[in-house]
Backbone and ligand atoms as CSV (ligand in chain L), in Angstrom:
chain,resi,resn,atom,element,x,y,z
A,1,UNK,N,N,-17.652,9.241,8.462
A,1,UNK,CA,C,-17.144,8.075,7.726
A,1,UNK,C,C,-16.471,8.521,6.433
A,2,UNK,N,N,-15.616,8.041,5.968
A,2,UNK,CA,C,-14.523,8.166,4.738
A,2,UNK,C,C,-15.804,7.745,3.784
A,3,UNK,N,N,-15.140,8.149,2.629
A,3,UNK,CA,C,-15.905,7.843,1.322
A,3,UNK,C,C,-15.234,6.512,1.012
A,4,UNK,N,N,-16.369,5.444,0.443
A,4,UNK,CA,C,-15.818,4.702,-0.501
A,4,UNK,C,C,-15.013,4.609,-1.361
A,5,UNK,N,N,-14.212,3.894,-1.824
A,5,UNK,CA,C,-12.810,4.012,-2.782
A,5,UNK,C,C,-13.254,2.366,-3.652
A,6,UNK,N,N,-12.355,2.195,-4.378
A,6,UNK,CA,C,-12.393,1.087,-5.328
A,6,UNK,C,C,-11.854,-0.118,-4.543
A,7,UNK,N,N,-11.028,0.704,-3.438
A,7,UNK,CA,C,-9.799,-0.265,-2.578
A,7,UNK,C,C,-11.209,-0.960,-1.726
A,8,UNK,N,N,-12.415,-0.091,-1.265
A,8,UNK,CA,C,-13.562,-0.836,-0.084
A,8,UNK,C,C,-13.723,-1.925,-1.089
A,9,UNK,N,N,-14.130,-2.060,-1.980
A,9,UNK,CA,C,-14.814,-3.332,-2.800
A,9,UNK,C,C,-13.221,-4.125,-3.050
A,10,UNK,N,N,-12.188,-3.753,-3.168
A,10,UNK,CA,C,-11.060,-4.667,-2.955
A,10,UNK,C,C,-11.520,-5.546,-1.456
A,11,UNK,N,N,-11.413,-4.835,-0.841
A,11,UNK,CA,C,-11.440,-5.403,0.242
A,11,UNK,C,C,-12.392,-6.279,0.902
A,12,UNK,N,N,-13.789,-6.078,0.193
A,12,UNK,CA,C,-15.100,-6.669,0.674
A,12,UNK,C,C,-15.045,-7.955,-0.530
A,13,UNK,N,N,-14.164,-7.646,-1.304
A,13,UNK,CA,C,-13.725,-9.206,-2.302
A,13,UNK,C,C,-15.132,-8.941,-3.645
A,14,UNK,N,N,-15.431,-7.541,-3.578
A,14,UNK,CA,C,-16.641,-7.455,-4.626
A,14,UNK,C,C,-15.995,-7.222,-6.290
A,15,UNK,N,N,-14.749,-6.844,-6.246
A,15,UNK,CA,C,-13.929,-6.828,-7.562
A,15,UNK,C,C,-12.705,-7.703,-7.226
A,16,UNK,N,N,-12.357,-8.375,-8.320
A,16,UNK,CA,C,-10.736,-9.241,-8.044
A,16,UNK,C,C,-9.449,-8.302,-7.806
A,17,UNK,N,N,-8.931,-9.139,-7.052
A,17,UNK,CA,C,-7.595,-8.231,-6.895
A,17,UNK,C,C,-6.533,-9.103,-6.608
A,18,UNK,N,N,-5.350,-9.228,-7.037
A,18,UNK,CA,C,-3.933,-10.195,-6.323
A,18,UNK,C,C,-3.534,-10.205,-4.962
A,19,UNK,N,N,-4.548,-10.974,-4.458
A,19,UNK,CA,C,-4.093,-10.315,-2.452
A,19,UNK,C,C,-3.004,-11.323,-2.371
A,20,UNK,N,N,-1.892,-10.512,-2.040
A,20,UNK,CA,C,-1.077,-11.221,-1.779
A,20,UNK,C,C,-0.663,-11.640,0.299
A,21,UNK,N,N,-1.350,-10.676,0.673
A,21,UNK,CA,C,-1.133,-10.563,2.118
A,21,UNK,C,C,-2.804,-10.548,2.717
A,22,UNK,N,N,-3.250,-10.480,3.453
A,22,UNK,CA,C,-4.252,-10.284,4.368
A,22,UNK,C,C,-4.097,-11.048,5.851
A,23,UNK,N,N,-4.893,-9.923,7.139
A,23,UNK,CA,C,-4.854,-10.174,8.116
A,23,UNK,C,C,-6.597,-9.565,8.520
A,24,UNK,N,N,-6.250,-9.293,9.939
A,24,UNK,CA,C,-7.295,-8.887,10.547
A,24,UNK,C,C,-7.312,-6.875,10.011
A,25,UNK,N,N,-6.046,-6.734,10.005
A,25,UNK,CA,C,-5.519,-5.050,10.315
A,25,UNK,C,C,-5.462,-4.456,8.796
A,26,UNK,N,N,-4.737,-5.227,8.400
A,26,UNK,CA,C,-4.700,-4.947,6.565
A,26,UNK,C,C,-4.343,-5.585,5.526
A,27,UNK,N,N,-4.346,-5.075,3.883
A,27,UNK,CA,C,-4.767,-6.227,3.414
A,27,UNK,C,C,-3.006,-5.708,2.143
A,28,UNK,N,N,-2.652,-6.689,1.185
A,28,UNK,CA,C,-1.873,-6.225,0.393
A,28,UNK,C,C,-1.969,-7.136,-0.719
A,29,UNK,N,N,-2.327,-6.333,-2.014
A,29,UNK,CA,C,-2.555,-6.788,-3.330
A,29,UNK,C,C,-1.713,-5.967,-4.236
A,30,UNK,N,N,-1.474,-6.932,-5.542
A,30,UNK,CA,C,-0.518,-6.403,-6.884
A,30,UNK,C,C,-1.686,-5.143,-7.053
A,31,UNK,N,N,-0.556,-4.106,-7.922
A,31,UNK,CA,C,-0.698,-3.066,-8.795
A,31,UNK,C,C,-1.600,-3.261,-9.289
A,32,UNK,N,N,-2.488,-2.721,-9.934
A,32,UNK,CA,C,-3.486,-3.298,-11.177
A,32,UNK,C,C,-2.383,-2.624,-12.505
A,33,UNK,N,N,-1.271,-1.468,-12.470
A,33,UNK,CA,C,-0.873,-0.703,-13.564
A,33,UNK,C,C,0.823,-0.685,-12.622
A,34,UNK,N,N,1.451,-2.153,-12.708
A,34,UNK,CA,C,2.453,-1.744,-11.780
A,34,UNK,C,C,3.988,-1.283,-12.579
A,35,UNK,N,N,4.387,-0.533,-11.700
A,35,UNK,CA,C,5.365,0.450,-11.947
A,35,UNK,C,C,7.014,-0.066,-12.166
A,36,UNK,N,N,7.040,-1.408,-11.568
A,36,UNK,CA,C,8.365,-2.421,-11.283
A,36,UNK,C,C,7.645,-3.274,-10.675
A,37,UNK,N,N,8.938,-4.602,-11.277
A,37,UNK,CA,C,8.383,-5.604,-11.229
A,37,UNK,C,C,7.600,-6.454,-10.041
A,38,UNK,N,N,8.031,-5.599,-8.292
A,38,UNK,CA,C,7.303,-6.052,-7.617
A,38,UNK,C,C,6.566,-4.591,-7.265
A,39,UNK,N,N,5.591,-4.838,-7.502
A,39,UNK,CA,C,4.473,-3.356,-7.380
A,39,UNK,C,C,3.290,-3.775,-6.415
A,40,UNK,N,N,3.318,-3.800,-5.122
A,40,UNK,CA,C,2.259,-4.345,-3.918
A,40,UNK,C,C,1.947,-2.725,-3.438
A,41,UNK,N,N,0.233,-2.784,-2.927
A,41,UNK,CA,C,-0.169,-2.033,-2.522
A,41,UNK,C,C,-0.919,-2.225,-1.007
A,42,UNK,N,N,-0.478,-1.794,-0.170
A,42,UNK,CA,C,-0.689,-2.260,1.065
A,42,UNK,C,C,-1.375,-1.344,2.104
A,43,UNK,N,N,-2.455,-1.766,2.482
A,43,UNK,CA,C,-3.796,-0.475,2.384
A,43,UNK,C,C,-3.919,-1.246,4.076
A,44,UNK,N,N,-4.765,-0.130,4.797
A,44,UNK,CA,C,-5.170,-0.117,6.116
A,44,UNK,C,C,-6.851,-1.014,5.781
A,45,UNK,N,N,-7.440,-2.269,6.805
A,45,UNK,CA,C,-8.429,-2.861,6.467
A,45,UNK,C,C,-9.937,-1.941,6.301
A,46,UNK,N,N,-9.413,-0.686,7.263
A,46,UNK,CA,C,-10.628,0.417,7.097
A,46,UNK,C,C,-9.912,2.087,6.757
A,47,UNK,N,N,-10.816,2.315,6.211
A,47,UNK,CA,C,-10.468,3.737,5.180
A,47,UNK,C,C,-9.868,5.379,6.003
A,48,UNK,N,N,-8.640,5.240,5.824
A,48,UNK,CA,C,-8.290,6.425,6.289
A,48,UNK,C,C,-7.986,7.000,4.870
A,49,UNK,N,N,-8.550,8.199,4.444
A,49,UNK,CA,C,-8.401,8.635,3.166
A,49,UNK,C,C,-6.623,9.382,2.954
A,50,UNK,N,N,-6.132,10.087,3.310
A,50,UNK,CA,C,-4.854,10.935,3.413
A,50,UNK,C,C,-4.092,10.591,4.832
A,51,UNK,N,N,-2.981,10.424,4.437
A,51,UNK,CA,C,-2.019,10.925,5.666
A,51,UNK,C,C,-2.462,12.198,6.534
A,52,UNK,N,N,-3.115,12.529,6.070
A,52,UNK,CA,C,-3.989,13.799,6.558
A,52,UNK,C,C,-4.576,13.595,7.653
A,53,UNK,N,N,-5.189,12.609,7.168
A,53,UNK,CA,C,-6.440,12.005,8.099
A,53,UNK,C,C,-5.839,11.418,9.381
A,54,UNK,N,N,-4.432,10.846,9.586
A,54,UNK,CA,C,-3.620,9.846,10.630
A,54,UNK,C,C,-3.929,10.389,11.915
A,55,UNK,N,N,-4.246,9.890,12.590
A,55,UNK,CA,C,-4.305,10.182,14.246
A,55,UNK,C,C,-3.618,9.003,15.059
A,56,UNK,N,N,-3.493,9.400,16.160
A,56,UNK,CA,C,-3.138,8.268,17.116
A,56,UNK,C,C,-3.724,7.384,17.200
A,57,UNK,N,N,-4.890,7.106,17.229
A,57,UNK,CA,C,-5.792,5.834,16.747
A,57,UNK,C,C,-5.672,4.820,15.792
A,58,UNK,N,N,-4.383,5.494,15.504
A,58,UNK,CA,C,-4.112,4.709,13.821
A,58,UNK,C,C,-2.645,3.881,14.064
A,59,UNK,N,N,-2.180,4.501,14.907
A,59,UNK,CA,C,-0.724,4.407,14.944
A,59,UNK,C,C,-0.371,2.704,15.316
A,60,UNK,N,N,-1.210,2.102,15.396
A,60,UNK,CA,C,-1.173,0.366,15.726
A,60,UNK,C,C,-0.524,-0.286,14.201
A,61,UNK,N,N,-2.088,0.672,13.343
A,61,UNK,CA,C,-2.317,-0.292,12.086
A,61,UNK,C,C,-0.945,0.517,11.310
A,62,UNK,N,N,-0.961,1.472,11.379
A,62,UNK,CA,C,0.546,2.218,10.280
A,62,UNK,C,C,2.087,1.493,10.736
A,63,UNK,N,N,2.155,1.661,11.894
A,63,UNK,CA,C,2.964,0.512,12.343
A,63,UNK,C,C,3.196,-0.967,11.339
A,64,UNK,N,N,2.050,-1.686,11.822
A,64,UNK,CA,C,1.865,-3.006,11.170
A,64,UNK,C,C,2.071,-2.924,9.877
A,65,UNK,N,N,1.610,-2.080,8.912
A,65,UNK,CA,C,1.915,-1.960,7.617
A,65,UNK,C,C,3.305,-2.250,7.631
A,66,UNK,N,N,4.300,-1.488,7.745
A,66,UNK,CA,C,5.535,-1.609,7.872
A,66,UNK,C,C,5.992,-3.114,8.166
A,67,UNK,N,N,5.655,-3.861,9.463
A,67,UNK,CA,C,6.339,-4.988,9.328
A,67,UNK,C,C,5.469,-5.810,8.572
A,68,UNK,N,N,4.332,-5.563,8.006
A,68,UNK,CA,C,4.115,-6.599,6.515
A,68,UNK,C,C,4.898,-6.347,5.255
A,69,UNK,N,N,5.360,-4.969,5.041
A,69,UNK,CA,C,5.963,-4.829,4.145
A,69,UNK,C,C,7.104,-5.207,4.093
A,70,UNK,N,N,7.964,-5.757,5.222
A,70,UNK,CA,C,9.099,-6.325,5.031
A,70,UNK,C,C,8.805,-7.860,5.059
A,71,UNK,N,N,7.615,-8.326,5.922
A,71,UNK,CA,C,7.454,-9.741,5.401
A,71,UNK,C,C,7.203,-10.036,4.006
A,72,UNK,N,N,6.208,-8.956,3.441
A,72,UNK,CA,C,6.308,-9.463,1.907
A,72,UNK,C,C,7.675,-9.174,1.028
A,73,UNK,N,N,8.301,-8.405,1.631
A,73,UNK,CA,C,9.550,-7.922,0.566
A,73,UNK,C,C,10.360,-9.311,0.580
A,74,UNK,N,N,10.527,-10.165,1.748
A,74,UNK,CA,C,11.058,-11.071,2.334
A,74,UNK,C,C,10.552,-12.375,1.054
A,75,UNK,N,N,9.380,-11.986,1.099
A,75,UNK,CA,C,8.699,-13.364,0.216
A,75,UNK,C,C,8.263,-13.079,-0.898
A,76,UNK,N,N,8.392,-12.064,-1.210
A,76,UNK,CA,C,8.758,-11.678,-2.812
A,76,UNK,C,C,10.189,-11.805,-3.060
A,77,UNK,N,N,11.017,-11.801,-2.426
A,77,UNK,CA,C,12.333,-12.327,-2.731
A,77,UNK,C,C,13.321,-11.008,-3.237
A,78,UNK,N,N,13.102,-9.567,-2.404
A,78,UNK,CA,C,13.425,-8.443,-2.891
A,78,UNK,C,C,14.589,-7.821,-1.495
A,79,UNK,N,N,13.974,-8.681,-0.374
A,79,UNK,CA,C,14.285,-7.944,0.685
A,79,UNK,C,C,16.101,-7.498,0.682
A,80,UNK,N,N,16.374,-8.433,0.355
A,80,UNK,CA,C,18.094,-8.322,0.094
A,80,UNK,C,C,18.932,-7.016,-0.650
A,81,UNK,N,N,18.405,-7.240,-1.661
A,81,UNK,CA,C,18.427,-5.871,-2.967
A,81,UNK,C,C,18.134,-4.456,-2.400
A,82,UNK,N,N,16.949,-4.452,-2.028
A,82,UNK,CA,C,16.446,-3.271,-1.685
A,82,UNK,C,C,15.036,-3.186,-2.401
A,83,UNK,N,N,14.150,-2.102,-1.675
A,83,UNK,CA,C,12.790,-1.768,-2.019
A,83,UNK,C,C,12.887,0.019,-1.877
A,84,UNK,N,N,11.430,0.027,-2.032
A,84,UNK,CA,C,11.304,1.499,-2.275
A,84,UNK,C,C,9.276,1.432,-2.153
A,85,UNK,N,N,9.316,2.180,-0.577
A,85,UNK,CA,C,7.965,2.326,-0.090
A,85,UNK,C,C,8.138,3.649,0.143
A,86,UNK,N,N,6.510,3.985,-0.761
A,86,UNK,CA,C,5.948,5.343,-0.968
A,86,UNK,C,C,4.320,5.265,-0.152
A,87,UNK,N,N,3.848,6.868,0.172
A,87,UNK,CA,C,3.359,7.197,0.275
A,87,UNK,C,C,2.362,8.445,-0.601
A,88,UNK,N,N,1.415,8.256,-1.292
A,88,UNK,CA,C,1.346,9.839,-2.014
A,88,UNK,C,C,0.493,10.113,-0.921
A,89,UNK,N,N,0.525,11.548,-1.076
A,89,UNK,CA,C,-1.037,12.500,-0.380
A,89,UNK,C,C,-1.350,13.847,-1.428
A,90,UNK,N,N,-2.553,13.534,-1.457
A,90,UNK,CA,C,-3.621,14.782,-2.084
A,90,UNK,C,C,-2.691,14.630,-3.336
A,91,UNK,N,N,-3.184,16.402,-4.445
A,91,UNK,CA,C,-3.203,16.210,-5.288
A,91,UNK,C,C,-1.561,16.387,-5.874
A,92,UNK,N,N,-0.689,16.974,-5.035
A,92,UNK,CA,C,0.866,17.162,-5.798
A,92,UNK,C,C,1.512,16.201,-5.328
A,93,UNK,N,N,0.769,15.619,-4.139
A,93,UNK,CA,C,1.915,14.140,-4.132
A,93,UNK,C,C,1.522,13.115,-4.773
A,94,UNK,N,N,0.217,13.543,-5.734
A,94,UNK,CA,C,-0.326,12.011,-7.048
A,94,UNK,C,C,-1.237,11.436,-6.259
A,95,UNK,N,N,-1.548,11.300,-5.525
A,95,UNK,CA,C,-2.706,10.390,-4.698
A,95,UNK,C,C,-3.620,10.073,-5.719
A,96,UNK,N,N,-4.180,9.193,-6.321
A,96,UNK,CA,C,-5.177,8.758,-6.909
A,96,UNK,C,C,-6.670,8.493,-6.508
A,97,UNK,N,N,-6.011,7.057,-5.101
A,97,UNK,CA,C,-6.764,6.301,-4.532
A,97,UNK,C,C,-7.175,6.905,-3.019
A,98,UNK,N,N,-8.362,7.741,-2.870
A,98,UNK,CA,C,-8.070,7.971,-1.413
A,98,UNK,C,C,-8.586,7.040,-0.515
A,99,UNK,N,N,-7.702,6.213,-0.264
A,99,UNK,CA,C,-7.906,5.122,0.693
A,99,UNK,C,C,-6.414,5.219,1.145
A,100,UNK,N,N,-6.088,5.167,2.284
A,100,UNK,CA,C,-4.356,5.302,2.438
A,100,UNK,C,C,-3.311,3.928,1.909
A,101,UNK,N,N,-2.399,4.123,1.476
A,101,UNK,CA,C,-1.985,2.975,0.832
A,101,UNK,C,C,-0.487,3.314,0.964
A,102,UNK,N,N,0.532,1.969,1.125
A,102,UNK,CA,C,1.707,2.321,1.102
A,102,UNK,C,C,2.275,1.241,-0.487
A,103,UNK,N,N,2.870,1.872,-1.164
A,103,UNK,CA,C,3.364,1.740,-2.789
A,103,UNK,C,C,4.378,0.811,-1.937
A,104,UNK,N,N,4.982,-0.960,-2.429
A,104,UNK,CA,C,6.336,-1.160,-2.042
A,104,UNK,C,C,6.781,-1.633,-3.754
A,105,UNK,N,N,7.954,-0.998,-3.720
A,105,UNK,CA,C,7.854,-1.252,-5.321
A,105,UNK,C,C,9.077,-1.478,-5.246
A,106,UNK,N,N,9.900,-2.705,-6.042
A,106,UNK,CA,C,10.994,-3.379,-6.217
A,106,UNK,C,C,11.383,-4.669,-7.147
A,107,UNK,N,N,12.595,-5.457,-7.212
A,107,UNK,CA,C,12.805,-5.997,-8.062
A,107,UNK,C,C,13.432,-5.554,-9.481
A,108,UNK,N,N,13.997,-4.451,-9.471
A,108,UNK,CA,C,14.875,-3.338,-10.275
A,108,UNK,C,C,15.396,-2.346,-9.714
A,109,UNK,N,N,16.912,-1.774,-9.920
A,109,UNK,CA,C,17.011,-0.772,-9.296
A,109,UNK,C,C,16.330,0.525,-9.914
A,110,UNK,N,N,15.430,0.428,-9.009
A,110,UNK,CA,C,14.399,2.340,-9.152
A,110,UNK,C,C,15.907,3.773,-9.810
A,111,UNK,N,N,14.693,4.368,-10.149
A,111,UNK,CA,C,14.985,5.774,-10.802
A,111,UNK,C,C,15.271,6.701,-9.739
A,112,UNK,N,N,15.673,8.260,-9.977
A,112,UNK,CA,C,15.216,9.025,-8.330
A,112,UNK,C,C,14.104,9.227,-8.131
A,113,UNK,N,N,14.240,9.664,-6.860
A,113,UNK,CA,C,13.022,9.761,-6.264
A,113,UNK,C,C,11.846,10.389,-6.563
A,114,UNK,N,N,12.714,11.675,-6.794
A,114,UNK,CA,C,11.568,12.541,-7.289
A,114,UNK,C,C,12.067,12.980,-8.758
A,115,UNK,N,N,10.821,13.097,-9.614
A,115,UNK,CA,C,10.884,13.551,-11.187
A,115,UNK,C,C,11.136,15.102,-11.468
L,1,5GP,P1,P,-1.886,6.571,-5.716
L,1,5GP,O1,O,-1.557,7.402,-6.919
L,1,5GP,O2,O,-3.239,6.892,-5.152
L,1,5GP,O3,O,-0.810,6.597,-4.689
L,1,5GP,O4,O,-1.906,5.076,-6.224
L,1,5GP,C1,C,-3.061,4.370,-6.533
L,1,5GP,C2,C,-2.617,3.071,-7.165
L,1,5GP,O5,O,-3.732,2.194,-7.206
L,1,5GP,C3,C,-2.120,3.232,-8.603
L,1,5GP,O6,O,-0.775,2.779,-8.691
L,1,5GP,C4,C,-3.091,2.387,-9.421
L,1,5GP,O7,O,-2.461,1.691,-10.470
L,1,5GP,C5,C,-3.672,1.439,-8.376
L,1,5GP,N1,N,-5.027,1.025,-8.648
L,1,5GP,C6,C,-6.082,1.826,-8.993
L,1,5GP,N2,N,-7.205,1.097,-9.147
L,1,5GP,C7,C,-6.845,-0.191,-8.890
L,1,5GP,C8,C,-7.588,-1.419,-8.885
L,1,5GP,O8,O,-8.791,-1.465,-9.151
L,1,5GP,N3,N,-6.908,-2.536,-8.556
L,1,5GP,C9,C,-5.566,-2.525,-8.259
L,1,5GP,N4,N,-4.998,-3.692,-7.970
L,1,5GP,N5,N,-4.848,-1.395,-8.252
L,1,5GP,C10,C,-5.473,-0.235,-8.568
């Protein structure tokens, strides 16, 4: 079993969070420290810690992420403009949270990609 993250008690509703999305598969809440003005974090309903971790078993819910992220881009009112969905892993790609999470961040045109 994955370790607990801050994102399990997001999810079990034991700390507040801006859910802006939820289903059966996964869930998507505001930034707590967001980066642009639409800053959603859109996490798998059970804990795969790293891209590391992805197996075929997964490949339903990583999927689905994706077309929530364009339904919310849609209803955040960004989809037109453009977005910008990230992934970190481990420690040089910034990972913070190890719970897997996809960054959709928009509503300004972003910086490059990489610093
Ligand atoms: P990472 O660097 O792991 O890709 O990103 C983790 C993200 O989670 C960061 O952008 C950070 O601001 C956000 N975050 C960390 N703790 C919390 C929290 O308790 N609530 C919310 N809503 N976001 C959080």
């Amino acid at each position: 079993m994955a370790e607990e993250t801050i994102f399990s008690k997001i999810l079990r509703k034991e700390i507040p969070a801006d859910i802006v999305y939820e289903d059966d598969r996964v869930t998507a809440f505001r930034d707590i420290n967001p980066k642009a003005p639409t800053h959603i974090l859109i996490i798998p309903n059970y804990n795969i810690p790293t891209v590391n971790e992805v197996t075929e078993k997964d490949e339903a819910v990583i999927g689905h992420i994706f077309v929530v992220a364009a339904k919310i881009a849609e209803q955040e009112g960004i989809a037109e403009k453009g977005y910008r969905l990230i992934v970190n892993c481990n420690e040089h790609g910034g990972q913070e949270v190890y719970h897997l999470h996809i960054h959709l961040l928009g509503g300004q045109r972003l910086g490059r990609m990489v610093v």
